[in-house]
N, CA, C and O atoms as CSV, one atom per row, in Angstrom:
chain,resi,resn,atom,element,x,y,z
A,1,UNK,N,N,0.836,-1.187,0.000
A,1,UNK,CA,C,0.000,0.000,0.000
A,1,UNK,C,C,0.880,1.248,0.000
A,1,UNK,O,O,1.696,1.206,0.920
A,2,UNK,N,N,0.957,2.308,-0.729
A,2,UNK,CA,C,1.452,3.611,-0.900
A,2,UNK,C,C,0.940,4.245,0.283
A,2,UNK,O,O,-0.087,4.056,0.934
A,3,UNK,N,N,2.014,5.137,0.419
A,3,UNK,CA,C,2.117,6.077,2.155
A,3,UNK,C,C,1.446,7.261,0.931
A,3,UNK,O,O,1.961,7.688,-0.103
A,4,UNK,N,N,-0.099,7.589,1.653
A,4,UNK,CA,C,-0.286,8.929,0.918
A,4,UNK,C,C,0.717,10.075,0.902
A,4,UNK,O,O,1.506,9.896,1.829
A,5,UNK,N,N,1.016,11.239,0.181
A,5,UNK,CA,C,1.899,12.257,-0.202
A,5,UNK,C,C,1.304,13.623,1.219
A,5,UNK,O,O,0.160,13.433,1.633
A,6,UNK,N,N,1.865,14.502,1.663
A,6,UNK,CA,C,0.858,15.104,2.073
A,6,UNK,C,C,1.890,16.694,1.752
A,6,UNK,O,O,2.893,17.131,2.317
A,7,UNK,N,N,1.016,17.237,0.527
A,7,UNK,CA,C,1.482,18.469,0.004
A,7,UNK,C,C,1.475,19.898,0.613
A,7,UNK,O,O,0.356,20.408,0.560
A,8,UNK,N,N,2.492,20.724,1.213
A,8,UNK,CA,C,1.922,21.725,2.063
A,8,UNK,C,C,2.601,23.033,0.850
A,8,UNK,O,O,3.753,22.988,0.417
A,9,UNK,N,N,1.500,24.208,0.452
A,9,UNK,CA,C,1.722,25.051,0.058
A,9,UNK,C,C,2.426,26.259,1.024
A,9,UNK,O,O,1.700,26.423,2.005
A,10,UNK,N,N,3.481,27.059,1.055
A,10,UNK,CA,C,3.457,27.836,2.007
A,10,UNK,C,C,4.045,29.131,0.891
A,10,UNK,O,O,4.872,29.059,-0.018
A,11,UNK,N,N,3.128,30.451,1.467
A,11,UNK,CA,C,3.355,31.840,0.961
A,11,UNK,C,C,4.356,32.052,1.144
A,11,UNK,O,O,5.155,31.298,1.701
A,12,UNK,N,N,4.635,33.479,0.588
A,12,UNK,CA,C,5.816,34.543,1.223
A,12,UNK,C,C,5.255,35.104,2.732
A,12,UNK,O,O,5.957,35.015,3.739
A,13,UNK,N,N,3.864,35.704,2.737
A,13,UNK,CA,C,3.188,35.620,3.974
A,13,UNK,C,C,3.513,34.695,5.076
A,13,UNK,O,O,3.070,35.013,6.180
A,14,UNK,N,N,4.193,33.628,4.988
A,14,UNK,CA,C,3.739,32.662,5.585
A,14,UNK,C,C,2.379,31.842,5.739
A,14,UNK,O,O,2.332,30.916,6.549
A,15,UNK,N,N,1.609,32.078,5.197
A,15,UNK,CA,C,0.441,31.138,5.402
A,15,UNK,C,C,0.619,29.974,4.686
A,15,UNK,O,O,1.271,30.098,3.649
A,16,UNK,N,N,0.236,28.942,4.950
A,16,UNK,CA,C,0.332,26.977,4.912
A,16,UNK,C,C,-1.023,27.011,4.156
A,16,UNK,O,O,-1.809,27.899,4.486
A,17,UNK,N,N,-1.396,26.119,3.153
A,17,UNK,CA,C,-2.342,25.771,2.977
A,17,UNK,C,C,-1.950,23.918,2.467
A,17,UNK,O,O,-0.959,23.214,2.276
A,18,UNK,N,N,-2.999,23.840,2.442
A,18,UNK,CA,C,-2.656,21.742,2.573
A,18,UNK,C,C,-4.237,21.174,3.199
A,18,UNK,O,O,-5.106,21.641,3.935
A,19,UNK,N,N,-4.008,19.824,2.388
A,19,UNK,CA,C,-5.379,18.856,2.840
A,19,UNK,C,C,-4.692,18.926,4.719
A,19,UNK,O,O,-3.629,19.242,5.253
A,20,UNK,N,N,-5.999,18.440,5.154
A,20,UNK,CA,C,-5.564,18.529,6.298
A,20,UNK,C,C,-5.486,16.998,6.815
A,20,UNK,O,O,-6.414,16.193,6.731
A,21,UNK,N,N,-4.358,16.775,7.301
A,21,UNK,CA,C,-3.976,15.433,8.144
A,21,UNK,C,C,-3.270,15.176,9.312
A,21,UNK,O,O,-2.416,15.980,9.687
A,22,UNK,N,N,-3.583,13.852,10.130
A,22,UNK,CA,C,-2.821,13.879,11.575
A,22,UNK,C,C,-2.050,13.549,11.240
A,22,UNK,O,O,-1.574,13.014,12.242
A,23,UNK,N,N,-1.211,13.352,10.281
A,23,UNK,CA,C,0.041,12.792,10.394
A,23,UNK,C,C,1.123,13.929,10.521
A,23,UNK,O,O,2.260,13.850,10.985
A,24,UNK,N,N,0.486,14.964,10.005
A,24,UNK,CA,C,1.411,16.559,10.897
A,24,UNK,C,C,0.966,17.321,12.048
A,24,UNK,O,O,-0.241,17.558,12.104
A,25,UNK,N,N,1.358,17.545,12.533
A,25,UNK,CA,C,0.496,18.505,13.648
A,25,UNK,C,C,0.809,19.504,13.317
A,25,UNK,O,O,1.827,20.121,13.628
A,26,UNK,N,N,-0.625,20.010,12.154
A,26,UNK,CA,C,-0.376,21.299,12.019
A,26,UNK,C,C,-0.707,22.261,12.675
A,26,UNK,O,O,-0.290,23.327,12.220
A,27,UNK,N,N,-1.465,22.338,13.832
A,27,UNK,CA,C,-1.727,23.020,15.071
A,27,UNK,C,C,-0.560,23.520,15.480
A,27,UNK,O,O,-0.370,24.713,15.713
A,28,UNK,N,N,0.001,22.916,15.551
A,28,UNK,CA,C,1.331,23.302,15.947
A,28,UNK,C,C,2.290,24.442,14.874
A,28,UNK,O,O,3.449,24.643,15.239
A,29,UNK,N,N,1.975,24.905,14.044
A,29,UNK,CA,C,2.469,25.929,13.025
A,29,UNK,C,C,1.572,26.852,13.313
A,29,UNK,O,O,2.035,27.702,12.552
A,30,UNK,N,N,0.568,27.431,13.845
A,30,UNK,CA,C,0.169,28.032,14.167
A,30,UNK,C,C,-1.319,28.199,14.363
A,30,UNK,O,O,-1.908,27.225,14.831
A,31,UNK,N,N,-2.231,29.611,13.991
A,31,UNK,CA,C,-4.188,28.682,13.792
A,31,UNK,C,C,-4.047,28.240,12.876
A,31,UNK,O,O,-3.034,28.100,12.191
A,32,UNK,N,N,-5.474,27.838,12.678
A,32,UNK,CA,C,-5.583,26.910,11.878
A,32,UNK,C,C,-6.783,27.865,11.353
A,32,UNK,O,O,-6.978,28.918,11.960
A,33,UNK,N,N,-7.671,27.492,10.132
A,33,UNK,CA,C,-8.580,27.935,9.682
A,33,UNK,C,C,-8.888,26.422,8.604
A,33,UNK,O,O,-8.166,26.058,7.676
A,34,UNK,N,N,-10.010,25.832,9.027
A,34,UNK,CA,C,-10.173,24.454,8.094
A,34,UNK,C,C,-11.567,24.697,7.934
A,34,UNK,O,O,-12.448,24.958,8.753
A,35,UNK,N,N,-11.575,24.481,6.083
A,35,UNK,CA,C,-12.781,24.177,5.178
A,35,UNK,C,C,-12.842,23.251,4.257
A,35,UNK,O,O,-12.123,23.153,3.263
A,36,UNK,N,N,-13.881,22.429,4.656
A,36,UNK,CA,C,-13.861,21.427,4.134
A,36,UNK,C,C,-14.171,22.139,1.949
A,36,UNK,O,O,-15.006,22.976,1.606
A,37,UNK,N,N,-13.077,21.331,0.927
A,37,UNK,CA,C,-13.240,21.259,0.322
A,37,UNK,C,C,-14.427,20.447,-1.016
A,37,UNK,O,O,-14.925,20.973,-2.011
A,38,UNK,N,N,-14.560,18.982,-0.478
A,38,UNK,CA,C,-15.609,18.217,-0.908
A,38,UNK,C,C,-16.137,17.613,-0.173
A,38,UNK,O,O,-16.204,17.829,1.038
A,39,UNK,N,N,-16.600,16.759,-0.762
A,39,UNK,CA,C,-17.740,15.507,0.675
A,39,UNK,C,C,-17.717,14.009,-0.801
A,39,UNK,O,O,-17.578,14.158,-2.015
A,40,UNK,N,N,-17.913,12.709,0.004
A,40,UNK,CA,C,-17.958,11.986,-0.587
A,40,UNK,C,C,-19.055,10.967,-0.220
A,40,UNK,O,O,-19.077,10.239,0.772
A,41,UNK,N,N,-19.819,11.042,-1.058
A,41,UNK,CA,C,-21.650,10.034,-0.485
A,41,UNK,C,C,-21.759,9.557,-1.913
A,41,UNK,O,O,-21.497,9.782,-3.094
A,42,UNK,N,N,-22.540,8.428,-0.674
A,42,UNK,CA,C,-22.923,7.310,-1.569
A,42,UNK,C,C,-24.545,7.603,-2.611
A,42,UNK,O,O,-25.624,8.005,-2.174
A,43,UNK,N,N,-24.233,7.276,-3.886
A,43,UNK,CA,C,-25.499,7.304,-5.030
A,43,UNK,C,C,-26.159,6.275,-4.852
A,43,UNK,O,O,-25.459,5.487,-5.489
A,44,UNK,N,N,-27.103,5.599,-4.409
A,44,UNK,CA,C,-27.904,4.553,-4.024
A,44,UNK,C,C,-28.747,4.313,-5.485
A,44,UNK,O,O,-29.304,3.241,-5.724
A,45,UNK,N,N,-28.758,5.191,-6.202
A,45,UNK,CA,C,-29.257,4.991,-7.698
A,45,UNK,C,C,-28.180,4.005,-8.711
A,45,UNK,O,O,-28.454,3.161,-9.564
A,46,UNK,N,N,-27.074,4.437,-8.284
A,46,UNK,CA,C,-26.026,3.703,-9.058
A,46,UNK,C,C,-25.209,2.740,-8.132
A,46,UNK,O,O,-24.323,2.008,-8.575
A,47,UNK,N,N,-25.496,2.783,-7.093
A,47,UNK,CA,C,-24.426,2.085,-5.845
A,47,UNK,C,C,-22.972,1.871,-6.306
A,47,UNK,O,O,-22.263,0.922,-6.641
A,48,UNK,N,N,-22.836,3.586,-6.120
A,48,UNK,CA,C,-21.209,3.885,-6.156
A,48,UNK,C,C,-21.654,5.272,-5.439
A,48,UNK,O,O,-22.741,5.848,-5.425
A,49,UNK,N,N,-20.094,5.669,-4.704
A,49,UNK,CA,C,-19.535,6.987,-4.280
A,49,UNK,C,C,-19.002,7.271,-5.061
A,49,UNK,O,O,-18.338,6.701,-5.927
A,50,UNK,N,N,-19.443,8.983,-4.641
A,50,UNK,CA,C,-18.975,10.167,-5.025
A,50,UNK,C,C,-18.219,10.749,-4.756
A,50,UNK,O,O,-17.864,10.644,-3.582
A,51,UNK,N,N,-17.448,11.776,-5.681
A,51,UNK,CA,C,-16.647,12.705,-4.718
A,51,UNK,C,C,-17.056,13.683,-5.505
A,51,UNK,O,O,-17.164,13.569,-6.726
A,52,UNK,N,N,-17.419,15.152,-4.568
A,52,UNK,CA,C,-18.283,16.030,-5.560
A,52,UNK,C,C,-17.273,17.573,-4.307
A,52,UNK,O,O,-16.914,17.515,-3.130
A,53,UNK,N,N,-17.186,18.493,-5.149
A,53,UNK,CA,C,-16.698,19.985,-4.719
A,53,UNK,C,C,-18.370,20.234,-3.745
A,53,UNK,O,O,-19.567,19.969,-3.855
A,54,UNK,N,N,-17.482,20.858,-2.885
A,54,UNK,CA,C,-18.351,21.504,-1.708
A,54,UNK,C,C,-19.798,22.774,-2.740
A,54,UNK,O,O,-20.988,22.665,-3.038
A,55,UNK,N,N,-18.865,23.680,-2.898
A,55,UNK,CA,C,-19.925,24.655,-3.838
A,55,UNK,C,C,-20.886,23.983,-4.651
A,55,UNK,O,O,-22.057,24.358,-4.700
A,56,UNK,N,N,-20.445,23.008,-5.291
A,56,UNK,CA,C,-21.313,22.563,-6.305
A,56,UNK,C,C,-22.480,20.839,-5.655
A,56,UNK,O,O,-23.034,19.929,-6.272
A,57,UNK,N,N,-22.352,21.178,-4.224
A,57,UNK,CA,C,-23.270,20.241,-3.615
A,57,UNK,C,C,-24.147,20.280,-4.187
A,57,UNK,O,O,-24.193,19.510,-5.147
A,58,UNK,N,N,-25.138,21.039,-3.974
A,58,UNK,CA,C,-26.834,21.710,-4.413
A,58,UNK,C,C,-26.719,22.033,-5.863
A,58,UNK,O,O,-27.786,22.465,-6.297
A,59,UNK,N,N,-25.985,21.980,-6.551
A,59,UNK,CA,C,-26.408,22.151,-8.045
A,59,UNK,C,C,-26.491,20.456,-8.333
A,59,UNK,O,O,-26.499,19.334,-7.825
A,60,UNK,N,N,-26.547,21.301,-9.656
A,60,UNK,CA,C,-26.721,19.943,-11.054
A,60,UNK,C,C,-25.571,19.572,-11.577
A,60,UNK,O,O,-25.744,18.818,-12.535
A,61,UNK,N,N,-24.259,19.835,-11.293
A,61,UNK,CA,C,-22.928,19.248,-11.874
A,61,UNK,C,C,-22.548,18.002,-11.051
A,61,UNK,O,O,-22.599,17.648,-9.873
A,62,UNK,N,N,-22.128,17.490,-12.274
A,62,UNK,CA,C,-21.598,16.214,-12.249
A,62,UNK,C,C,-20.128,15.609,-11.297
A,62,UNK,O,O,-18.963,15.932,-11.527
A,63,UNK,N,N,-20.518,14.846,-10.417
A,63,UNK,CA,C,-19.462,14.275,-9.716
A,63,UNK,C,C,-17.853,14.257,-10.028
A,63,UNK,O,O,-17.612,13.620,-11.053
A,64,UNK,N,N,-16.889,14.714,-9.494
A,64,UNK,CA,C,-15.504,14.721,-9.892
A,64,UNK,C,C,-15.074,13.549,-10.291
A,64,UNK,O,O,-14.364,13.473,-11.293
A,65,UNK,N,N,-15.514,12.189,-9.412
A,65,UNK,CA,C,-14.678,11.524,-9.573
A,65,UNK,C,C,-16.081,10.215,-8.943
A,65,UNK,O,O,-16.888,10.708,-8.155
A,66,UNK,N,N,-16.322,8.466,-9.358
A,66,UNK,CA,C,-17.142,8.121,-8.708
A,66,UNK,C,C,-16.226,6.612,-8.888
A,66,UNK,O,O,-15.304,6.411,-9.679
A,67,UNK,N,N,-16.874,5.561,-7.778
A,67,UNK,CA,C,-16.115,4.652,-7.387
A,67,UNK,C,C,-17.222,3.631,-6.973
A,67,UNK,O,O,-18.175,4.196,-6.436
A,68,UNK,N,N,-17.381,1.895,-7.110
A,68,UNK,CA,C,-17.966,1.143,-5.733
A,68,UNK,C,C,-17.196,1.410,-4.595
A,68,UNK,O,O,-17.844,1.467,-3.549
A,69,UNK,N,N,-15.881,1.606,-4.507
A,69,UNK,CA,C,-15.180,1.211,-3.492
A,69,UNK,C,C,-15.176,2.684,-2.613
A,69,UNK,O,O,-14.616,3.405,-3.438
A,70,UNK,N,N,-15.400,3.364,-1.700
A,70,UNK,CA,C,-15.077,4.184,-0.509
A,70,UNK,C,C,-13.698,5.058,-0.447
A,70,UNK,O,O,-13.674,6.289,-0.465
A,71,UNK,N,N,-12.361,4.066,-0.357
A,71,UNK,CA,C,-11.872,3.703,0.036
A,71,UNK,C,C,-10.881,4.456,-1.372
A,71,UNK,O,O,-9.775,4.987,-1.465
A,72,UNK,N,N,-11.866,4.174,-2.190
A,72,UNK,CA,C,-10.707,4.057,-3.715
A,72,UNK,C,C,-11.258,5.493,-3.810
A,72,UNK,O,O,-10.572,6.041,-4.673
A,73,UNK,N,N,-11.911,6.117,-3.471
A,73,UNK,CA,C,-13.117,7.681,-3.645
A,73,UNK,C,C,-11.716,8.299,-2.770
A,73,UNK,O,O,-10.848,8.744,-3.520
A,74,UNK,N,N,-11.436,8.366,-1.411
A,74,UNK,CA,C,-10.908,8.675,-0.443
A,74,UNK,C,C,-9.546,9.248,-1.084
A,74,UNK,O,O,-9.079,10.386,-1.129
A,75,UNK,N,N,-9.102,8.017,-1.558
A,75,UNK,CA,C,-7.436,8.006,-2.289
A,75,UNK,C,C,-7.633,8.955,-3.193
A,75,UNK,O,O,-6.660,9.700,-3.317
A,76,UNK,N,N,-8.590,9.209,-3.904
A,76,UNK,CA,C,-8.395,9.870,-5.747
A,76,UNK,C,C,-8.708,11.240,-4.810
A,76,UNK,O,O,-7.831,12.102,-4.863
A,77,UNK,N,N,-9.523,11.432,-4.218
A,77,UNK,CA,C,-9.511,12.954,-3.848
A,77,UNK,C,C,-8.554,13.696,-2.884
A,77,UNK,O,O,-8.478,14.924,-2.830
A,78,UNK,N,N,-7.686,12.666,-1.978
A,78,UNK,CA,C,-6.078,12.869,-1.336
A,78,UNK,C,C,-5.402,13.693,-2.402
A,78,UNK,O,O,-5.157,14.899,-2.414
A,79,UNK,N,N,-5.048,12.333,-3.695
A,79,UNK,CA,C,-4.597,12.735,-4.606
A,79,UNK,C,C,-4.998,13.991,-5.838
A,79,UNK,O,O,-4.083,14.723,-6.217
A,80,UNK,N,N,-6.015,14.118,-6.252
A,80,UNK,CA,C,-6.661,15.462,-6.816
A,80,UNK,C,C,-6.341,16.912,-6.523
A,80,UNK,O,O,-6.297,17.958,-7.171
A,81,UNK,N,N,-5.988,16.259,-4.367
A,81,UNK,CA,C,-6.043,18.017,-4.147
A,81,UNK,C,C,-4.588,18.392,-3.896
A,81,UNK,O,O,-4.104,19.507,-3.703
A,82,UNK,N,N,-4.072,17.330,-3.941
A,82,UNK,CA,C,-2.501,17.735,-3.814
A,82,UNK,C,C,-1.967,18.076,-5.448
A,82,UNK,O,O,-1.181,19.022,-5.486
A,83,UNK,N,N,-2.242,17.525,-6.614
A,83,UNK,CA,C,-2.106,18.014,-7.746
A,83,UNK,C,C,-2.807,19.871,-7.873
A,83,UNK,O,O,-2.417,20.773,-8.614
A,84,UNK,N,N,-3.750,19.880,-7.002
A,84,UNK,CA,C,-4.158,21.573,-6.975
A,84,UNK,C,C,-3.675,22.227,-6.516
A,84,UNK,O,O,-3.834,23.419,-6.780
A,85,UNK,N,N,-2.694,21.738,-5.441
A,85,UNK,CA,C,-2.101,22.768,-4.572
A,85,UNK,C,C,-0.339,23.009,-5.472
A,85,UNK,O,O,0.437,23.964,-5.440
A,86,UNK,N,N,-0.255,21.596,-6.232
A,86,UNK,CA,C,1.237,21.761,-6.432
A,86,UNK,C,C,0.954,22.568,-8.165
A,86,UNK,O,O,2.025,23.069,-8.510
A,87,UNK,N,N,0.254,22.709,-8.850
A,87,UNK,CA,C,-0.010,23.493,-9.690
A,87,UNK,C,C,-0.044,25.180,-9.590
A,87,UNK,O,O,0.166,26.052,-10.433
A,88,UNK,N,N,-0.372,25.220,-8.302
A,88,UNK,CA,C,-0.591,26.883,-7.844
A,88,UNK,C,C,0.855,27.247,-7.467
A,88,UNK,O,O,1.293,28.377,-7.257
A,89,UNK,N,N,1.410,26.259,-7.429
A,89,UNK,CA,C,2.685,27.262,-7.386
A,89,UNK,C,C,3.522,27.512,-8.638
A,89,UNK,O,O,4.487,28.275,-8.594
């Protein structure tokens, strides 16, 4: 099994931005300010998960990314948002 990546953006400001995980204590760098980016639920129409952007809950756009497996949803959106953060720089 692959050790997920865990990508931390940091300004000239100093401000950190990064998925958030215990495997750093980022509390410890200073506050914190955490928003959740997506959510991942299950389609009982198709019996598969989702992974869908927070903003676009309540609309009509189409799922980022969909899976049977949970697990395999979890991994692709780890991975998704660390490709977003390492692009912005």
């Amino acid at each position: 099994m692959n050790t997920p990546r865990h990508v931390l953006q940091i300004t000239p400001d100093g401000t950190i931005t990064g998925l958030y995980t215990d495997a750093i204590p980022l509390a410890e760098l200073g506050a914190m300010t955490v928003r959740r980016a997506s959510t991942i639920e299950y389609c009982a129409i198709d019996e598969v998960w989702e992974v869908r952007l927070m903003e676009r809950q309540h609309a009509a756009f189409a799922p980022l990314f969909r899976s049977p497996s949970r697990a395999t949803c979890l991994a692709w959106e780890h991975e998704y948002f660390n490709q977003q953060l390492e692009r912005q720089v």
